[in-house]
C-alpha positions in Angstrom: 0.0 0.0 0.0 1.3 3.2 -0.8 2.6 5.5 1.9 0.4 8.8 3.2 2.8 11.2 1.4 2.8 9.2 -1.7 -0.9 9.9 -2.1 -0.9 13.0 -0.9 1.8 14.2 -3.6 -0.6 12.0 -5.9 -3.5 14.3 -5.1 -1.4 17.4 -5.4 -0.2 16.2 -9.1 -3.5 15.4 -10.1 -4.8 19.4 -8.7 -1.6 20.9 -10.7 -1.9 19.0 -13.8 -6.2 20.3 -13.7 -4.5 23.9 -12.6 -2.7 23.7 -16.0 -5.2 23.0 -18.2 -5.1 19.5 -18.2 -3.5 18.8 -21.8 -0.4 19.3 -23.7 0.6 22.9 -24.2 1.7 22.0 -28.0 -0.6 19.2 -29.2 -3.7 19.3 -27.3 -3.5 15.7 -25.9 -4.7 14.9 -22.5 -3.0 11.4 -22.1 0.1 10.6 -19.9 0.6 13.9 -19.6 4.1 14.9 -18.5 5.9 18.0 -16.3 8.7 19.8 -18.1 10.4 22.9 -17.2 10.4 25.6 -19.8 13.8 26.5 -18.8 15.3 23.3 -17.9 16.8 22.8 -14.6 18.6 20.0 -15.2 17.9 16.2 -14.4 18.7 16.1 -10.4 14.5 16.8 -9.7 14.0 13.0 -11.5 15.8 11.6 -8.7 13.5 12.6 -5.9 11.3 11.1 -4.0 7.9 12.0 -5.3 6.6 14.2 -2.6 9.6 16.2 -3.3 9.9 16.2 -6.7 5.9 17.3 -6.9 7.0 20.5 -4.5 10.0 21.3 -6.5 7.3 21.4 -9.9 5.0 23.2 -8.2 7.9 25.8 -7.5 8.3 26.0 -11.1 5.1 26.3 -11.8 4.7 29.6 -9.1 7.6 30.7 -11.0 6.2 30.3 -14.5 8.6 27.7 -15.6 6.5 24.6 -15.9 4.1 23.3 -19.0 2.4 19.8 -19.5 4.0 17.9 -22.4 2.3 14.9 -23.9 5.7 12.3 -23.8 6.3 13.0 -28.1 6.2 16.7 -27.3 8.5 16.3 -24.1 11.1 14.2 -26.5 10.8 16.9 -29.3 11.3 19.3 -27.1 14.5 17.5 -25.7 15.8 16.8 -28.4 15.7 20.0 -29.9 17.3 21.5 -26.5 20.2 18.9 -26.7 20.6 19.4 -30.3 20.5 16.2 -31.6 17.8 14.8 -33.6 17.4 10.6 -33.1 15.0 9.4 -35.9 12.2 9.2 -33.2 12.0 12.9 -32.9 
């Protein structure tokens, strides 16, 4: 069973992804819907524990420096932001 603060930072996602608009900011979609940092702040937020890593994103989005990214928008936008261009992008 999950843990008290796992559900709670469930809830919270769930409240900021509905706070966002609830789809991606490029496509439209509403499925599987992922956090990314307009500004990237690097990878060290994907290594903590998710009650943390849900403050830290909703920091970012206070700041102005979140979106919702459907995963083939996130990976464009990677891509485009590391300069290299796999053949999935």
């Amino acid at each position: 069973m999950p843990s008290w603060k796992c559900l709670t930072a469930a809830k919270r996602r769930q409240k900021l992804v509905e706070f966002m608009g609830g789809c991606c900011v490029r496509c439209g979609s509403t499925g599987d819907l992922h956090f990314d940092c307009i500004v990237p702040r690097g990878a060290t937020h994907h290594y903590l524990p998710w009650p943390q890593r849900i403050v830290f994103y909703e920091r970012e989005q206070a700041a102005g420096n979140l979106q919702l990214l459907c995963p083939r928008c996130h990976n464009r936008k990677t891509c485009a932001e590391n300069r290299r261009l796999p053949v999935r992008c």
